[in-house]
SEVEXLUM-848559 format. One line per 10 residues: number of its first residue (from 1); their letters; for each residue x, y, z of C-alpha. Coordinates in Angstrom, 3 decimals. Example, Ala and Ser with C-alpha at 12.3 -4.5 7.8 and 13.67 -1.06 7.14 Angstrom:
2
1> AS> 12.300/-4.500/7.800  13.670/-1.060/7.140
***
This chain:
83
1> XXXXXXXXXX> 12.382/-19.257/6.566  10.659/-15.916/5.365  11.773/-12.396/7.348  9.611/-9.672/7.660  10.681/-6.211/6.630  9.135/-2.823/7.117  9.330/0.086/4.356  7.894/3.836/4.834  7.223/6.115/1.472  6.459/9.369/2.093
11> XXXXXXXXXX> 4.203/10.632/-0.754  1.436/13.078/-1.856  -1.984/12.255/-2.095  -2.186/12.341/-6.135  0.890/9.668/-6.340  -0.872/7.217/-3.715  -2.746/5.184/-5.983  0.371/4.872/-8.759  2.379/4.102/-5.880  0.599/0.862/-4.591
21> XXXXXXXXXX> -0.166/0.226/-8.076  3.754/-0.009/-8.191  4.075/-1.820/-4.691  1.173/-4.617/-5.608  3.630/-5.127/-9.233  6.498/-5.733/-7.314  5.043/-9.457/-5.824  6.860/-9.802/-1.949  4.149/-7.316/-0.478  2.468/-8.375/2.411
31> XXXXXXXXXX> 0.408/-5.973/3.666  0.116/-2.069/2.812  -0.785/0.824/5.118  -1.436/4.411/4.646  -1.091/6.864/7.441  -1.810/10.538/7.871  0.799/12.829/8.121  -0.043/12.746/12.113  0.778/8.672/12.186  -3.128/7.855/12.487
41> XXXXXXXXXX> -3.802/4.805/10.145  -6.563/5.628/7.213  -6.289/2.475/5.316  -4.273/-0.978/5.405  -4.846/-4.250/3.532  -2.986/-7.217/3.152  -1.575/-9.222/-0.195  -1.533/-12.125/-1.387  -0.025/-13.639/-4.087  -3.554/-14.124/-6.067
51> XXXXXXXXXX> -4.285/-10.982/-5.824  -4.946/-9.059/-9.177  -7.213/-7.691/-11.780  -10.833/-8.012/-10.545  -10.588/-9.282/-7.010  -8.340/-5.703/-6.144  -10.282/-3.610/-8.270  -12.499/-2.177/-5.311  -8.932/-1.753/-2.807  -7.693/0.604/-5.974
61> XXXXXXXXXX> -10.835/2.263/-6.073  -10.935/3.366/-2.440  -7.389/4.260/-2.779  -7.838/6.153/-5.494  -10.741/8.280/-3.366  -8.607/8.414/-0.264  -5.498/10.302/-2.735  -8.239/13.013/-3.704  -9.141/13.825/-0.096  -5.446/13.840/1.620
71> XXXXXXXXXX> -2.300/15.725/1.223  0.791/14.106/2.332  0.731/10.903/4.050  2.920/7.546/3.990  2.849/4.022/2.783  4.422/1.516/4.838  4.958/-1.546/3.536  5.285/-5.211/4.939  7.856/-7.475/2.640  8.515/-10.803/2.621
81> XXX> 12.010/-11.840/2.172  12.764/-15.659/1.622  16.399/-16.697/3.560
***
């Protein structure tokens, strides 16, 4: 049985993008959200193991817009963990 675990990054809005570029490599993501520095959610999506090249092209894209127009925020990421 999988177990769900929670992870918060704390980052700055030009290292957003390389960070879920880094987070989508890693393969046990979930889902990723990105929050404002006040908690409010600006963006989430979820994973799937599928997911590359073309088909998350567009996700990148609007994260990569989102870094230009925000100063610090966080990443929280769901992970799945197989027992």
């Amino acid at each position: 049985m999988a177990t769900i675990t929670k992870e918060t990054f704390k980052v700055q809005g030009e290292k957003v993008l390389n960070k879920v570029k880094e987070l989508v490599k890693e393969g046990n993501v979930r889902k990723i959200s990105i929050h404002e520095k006040d908690g409010r959610e600006l963006m989430s999506f979820p994973l799937s193991l599928g997911v590359v090249g073309a088909v998350f092209a567009p996700v990148l894209a609007a994260v990569g817009a989102l870094a230009a127009l925000i100063g610090e925020c966080s990443i929280t990421v769901e992970r799945e963990e197989k027992s």
